[in-house]
C-alpha positions in Angstrom: -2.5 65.0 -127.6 -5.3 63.8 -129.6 -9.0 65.3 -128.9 -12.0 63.1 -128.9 -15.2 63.1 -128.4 -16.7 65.0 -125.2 -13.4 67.0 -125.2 -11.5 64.5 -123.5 -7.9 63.5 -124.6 -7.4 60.0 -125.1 -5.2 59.7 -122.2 -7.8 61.4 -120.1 -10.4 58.5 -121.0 -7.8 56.4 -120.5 -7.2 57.8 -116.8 -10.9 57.7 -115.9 -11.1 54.4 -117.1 -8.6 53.1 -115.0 -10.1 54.7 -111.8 -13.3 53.5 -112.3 -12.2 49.9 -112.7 -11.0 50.4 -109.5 -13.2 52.7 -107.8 -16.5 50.1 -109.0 -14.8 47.1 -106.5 -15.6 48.8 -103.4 -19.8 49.5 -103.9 -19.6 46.8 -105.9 -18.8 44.2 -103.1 -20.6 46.1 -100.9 -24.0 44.6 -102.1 -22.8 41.5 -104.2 -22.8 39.7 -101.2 -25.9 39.7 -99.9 -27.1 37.7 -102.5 -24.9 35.0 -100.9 -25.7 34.6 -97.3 -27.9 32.2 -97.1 -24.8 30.2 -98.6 -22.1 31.2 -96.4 -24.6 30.8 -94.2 -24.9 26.7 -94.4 -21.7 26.5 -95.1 -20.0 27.6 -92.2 -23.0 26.8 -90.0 -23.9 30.2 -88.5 -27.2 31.5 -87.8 -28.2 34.8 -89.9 -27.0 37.1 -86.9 -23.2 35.9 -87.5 -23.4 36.0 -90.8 -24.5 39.4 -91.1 -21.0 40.3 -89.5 -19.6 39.8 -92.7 -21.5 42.6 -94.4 -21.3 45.0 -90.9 -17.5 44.5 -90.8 -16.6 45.4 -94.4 -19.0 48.8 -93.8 -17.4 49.6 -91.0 -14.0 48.7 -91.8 -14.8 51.0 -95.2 -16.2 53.8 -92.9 -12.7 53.8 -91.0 -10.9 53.1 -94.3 -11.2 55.9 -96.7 -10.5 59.0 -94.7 -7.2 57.3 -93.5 -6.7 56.1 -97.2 -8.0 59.7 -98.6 -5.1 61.1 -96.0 -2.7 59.0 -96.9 -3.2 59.7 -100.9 -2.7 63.1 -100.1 0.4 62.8 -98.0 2.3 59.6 -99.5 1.1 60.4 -103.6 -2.2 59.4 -105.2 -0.8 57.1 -107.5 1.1 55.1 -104.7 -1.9 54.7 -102.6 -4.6 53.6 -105.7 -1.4 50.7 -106.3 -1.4 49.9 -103.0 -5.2 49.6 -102.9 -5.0 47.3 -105.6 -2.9 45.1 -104.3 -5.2 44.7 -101.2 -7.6 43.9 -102.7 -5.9 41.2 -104.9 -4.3 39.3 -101.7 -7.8 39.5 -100.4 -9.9 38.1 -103.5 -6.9 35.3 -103.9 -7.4 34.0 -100.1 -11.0 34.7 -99.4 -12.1 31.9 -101.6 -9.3 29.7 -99.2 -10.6 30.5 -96.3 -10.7 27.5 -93.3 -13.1 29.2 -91.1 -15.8 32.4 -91.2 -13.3 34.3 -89.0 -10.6 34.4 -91.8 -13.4 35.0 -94.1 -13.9 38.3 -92.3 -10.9 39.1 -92.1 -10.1 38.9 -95.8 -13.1 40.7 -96.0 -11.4 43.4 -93.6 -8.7 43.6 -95.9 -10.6 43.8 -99.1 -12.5 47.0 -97.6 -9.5 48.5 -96.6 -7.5 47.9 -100.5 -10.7 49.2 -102.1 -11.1 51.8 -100.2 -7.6 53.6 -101.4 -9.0 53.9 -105.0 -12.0 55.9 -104.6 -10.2 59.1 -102.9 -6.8 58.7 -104.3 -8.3 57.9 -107.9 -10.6 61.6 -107.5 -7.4 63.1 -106.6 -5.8 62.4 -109.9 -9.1 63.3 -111.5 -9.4 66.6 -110.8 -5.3 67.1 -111.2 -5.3 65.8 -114.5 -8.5 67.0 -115.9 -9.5 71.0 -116.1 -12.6 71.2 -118.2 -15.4 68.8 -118.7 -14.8 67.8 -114.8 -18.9 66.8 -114.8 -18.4 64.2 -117.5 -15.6 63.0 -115.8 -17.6 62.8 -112.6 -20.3 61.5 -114.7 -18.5 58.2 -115.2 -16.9 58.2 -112.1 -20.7 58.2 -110.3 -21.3 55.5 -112.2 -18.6 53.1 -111.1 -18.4 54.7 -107.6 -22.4 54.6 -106.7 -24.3 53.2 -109.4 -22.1 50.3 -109.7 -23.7 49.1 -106.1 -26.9 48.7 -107.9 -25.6 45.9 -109.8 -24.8 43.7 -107.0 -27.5 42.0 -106.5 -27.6 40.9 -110.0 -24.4 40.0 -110.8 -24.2 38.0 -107.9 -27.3 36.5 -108.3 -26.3 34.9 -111.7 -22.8 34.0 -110.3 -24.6 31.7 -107.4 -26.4 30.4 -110.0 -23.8 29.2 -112.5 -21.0 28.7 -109.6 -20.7 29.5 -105.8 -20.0 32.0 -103.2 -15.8 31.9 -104.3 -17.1 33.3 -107.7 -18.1 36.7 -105.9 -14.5 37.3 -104.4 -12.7 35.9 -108.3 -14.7 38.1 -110.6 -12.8 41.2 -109.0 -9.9 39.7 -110.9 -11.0 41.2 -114.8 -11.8 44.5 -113.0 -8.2 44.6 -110.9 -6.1 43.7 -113.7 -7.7 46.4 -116.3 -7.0 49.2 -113.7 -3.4 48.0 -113.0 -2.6 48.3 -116.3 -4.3 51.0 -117.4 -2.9 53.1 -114.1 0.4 52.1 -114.2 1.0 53.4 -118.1 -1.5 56.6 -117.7 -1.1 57.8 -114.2 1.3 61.3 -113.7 4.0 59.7 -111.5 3.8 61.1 -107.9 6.1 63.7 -107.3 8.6 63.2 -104.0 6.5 63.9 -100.8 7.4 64.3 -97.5 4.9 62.8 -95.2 5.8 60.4 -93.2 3.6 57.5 -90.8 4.5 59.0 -87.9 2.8 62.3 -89.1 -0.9 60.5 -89.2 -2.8 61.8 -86.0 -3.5 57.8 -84.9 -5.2 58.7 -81.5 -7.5 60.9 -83.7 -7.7 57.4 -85.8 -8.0 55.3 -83.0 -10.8 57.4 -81.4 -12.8 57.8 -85.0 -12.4 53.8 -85.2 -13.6 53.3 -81.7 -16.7 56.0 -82.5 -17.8 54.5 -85.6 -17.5 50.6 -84.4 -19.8 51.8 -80.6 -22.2 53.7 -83.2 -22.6 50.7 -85.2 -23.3 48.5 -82.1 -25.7 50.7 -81.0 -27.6 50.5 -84.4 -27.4 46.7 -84.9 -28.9 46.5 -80.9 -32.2 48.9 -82.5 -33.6 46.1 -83.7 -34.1 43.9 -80.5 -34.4 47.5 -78.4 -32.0 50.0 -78.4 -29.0 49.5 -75.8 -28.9 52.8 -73.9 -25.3 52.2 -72.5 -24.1 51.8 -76.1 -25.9 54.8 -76.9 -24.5 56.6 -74.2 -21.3 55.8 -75.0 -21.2 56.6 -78.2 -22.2 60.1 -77.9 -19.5 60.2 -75.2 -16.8 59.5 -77.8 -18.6 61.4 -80.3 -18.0 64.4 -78.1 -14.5 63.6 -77.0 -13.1 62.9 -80.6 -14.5 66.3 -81.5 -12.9 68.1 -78.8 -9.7 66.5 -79.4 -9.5 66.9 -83.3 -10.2 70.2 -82.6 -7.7 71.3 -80.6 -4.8 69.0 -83.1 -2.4 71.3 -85.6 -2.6 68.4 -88.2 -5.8 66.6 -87.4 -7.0 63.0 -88.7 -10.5 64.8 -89.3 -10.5 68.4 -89.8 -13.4 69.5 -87.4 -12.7 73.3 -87.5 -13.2 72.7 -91.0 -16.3 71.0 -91.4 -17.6 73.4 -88.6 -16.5 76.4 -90.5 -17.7 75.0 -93.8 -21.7 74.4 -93.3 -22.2 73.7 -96.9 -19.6 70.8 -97.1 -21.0 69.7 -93.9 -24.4 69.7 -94.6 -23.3 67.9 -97.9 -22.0 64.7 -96.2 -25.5 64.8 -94.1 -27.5 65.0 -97.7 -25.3 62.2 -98.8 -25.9 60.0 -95.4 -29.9 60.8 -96.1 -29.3 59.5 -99.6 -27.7 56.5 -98.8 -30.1 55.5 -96.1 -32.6 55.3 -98.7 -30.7 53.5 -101.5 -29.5 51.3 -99.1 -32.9 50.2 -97.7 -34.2 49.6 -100.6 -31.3 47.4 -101.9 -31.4 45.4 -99.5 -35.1 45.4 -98.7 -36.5 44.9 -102.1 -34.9 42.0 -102.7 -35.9 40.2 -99.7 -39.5 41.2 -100.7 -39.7 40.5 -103.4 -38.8 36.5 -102.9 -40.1 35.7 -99.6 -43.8 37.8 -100.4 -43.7 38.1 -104.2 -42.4 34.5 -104.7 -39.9 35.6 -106.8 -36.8 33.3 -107.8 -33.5 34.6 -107.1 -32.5 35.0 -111.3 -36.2 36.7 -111.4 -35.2 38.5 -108.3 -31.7 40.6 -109.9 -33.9 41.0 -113.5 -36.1 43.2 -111.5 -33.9 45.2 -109.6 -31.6 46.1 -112.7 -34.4 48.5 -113.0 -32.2 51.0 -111.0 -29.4 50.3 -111.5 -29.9 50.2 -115.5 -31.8 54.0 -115.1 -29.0 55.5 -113.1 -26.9 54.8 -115.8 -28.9 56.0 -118.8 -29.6 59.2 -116.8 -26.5 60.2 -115.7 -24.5 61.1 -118.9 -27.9 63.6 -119.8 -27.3 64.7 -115.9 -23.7 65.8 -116.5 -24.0 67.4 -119.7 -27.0 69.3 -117.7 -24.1 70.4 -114.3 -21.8 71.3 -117.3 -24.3 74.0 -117.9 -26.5 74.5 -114.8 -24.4 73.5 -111.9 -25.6 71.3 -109.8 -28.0 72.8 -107.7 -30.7 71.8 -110.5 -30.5 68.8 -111.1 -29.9 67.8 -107.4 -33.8 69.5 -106.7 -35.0 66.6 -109.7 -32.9 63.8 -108.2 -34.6 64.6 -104.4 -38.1 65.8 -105.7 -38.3 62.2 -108.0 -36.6 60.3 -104.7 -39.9 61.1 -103.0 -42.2 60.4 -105.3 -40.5 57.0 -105.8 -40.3 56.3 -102.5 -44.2 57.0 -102.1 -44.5 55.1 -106.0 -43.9 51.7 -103.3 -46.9 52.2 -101.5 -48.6 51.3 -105.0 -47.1 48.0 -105.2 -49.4 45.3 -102.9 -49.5 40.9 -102.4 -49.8 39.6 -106.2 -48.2 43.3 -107.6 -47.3 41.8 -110.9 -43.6 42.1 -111.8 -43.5 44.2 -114.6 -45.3 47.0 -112.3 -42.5 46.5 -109.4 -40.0 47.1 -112.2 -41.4 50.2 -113.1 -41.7 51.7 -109.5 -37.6 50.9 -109.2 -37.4 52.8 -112.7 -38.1 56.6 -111.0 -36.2 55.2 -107.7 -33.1 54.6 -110.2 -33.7 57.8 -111.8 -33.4 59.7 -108.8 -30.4 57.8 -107.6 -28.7 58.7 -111.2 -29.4 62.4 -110.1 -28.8 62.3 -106.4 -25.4 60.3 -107.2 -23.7 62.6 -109.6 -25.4 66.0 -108.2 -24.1 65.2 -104.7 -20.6 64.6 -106.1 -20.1 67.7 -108.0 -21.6 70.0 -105.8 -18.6 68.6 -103.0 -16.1 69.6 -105.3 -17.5 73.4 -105.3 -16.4 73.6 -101.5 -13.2 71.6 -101.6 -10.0 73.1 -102.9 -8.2 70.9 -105.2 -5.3 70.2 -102.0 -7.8 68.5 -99.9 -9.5 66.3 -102.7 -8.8 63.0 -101.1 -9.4 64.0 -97.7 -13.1 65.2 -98.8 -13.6 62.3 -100.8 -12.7 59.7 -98.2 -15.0 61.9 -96.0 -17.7 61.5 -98.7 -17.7 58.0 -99.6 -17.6 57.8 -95.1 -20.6 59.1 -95.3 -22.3 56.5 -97.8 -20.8 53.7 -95.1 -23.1 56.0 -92.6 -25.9 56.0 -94.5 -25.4 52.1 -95.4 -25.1 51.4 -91.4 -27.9 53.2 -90.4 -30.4 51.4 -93.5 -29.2 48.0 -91.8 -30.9 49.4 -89.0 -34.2 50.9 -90.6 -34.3 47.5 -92.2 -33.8 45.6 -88.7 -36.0 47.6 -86.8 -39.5 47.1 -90.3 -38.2 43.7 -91.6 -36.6 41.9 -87.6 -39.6 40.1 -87.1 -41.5 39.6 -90.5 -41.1 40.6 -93.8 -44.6 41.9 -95.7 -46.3 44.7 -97.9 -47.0 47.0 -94.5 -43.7 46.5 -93.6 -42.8 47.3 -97.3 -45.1 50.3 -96.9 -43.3 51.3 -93.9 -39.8 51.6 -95.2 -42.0 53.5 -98.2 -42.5 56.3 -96.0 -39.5 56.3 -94.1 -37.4 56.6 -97.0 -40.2 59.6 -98.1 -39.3 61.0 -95.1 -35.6 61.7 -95.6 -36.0 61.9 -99.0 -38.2 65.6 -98.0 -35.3 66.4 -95.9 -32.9 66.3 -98.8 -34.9 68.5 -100.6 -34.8 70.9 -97.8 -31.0 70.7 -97.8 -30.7 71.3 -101.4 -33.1 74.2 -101.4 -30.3 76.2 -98.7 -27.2 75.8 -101.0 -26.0 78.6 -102.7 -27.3 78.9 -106.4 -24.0 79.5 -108.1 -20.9 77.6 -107.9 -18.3 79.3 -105.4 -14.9 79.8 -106.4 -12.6 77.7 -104.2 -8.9 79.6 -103.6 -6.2 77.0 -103.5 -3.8 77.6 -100.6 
């Protein structure tokens, strides 16, 4: 087997190439939407309340997805599951465009977060099976699609409104699906026989996460116009209830004795929520900014923010060369330490802030998330044996749908009313805020990587 560069094989480029293809749909149509609201919006003749359904559904049906999906890879065969994801999220791209009414629209929409949600934790499965050495490159390129990818939303769907319509964000998954089919189903290790079986998932445990997560996310959309006590109530009622009874399972959906024995993997999904919260809000926030108080257009608009999502990627092949050598305690106390000074870099920006100075304010807040994004992935893999890769993962990219959640609720609670520099300002120190917390939370992790015993 040929060599190339980086020490890969050719096959093994191959292989992450076909995982990232399909990994990038998820994050990717997580924030390629929003750009397309206020279309979907006249359209279907909803006010912006119901049309924000369509963005809360597909995170929480993505939340719910990819531990069940990161289960199921590990049970039914990783290469099985990433097919099966793919073909999701083909039926769903096909008919969303079709779609008589808002309600099928969301559940398309349901269906699409489900498909893409296979590939992520299936995909890091084969991953780290396939390749032994040079895993931070590997991960490298798979932060990119995975989490860096979601910076290009806006853009790209920006400049697809402009030359088409909303159909166009749901169509151009097609280039992406096909490549990773093809590339999957010639490189990908064929599965070996396994013997799990549907009826050996824990579904209460899955029914009671689902009910948890869906309560929770009530309880954050109700922030905005006052938080709704019962809900919150309620939710830590389940919240309770679903960790007694996962505890006490032999084969539990979600491994609670786990994560309570494990503090660093724990702790790892909270840095990770923290990071996303941030990200998130500023995502979403920005761009709302920067047209309704900057006067940006729309095409203006996504030139702007490719400011992050165009330094995440130039950082993050120097940041994996740099795990490869340091691990990736180092370069996770940059990615937090320049995540606050970004975040406090926004309280430069006022009414008139010329463009070009917005641009470069996003620059160190894309920097950081190029650190953050790769550093957070790595160091997971340290704690998780090789066995229980897709169950972590699905955990992990759970956590981003956390964080994403709980930003729509930041965002409601500064931006419900009005949107303006103070409230700008605001979300500045809020995101400061966590951003000091995740500096605190790398500080506590071990220095050295441990060695994880398989079973």
């Amino acid at each position: 087997m040929t060599t190339v560069r980086n020490g890969l094989t050719r096959r093994e480029l191959l292989l992450i190439t076909a995982v990232a293809l399909g990994t990038l749909l998820n994050p990717l149509n997580t924030t390629m939407i929003s750009v397309a609201l206020a279309r979907l919006q006249e359209d279907f003749r909803l006010t912006f309340g119901e049309v924000s359904w369509l963005i809360s559904t597909y995170y929480l049906a993505s939340a719910i997805g990819q531990p069940i999906m990161g289960k199921w890879s590990d049970m039914f065969g990783r290469k099985r599951v990433f097919m099966l994801g793919l073909t999701l999220v083909t039926v769903a791209s096909c008919l969303a465009p079709l779609s008589p009414s808002f309600g099928w629209l969301i559940g398309f929409r349901i269906i699409q977060a489900f498909g893409s949600s296979a590939l992520f934790p299936s995909g890091m499965g084969i991953i780290r099976s396939q390749i032994t050495s040079g895993q931070a490159k590997a991960l490298g390129a798979m932060s990119i699609f995975s989490s860096t990818s979601a910076a290009f939303g806006p853009s790209l769907g920006g400049m697809l409104l402009h030359y088409g319509d909303w159909p166009l964000i749901f169509l151009c998954n097609f280039p992406f699906i096909v490549g990773s089919f093809l590339i999957a189903w010639k490189v990908f290790p064929r599965d070996t026989q396994q013997s799990g079986r549907l009826s050996d998932m824990d579904w209460p445990g899955v029914g009671l996460f689902s009910a948890t997560i869906f309560v929770w996310l009530l309880f954050f959309l109700s922030v905005a116009e006052g938080a709704n006590l019962w809900m919150l109530a309620l939710g830590a009622g389940l919240s309770i209830w679903f960790y007694r009874y996962e505890r006490g399972r032999r084969a539990p959906f979600i491994d609670v004795a786990f994560l309570r024995n494990n503090v660093n993997v724990t702790l790892i999904y909270v840095q990770f929520i923290l990071t996303n919260i941030c990200f998130y809000s500023i995502m979403f926030g920005i761009p709302s900014y920067l047209q309704q108080v900057q006067k940006l257009d729309p095409q203006q608009t996504g030139l702007v923010m490719l400011s992050i999502a165009g330094f995440s990627v130039l950082v993050t092949p120097l940041v994996s060369r740099w795990i490869d050598r340091s691990g990736s305690k180092p370069s996770l106390i940059v990615g937090t330490l320049t995540a606050v000074v970004g975040s406090l870099m926004l309280l430069l920006i006022r009414d008139g802030t010329p463009a070009a100075v917005i641009f470069l304010v996003l620059c160190v807040l894309g920097i950081a998330n190029g650190f953050n994004n790769l550093g957070m992935q790595t160091i997971l893999y340290d704690f998780v044996k090789k066995e229980e890769t897709g169950i972590a993962s699905g955990l992990f990219m759970t956590s981003r749908f956390i964080g994403t959640i709980l930003s729509s609720s930041l965002l409601a609670a500064l931006f419900g009313k009005a949107i303006s520099t103070p409230q700008l300002h605001g979300m500045a120190w809020a995101c400061a805020a966590l951003s000091v917390l995740m500096v605190i939370l790398t500080l506590r992790l071990p220095a050295r990587r441990p060695v994880v015993a398989s079973k």
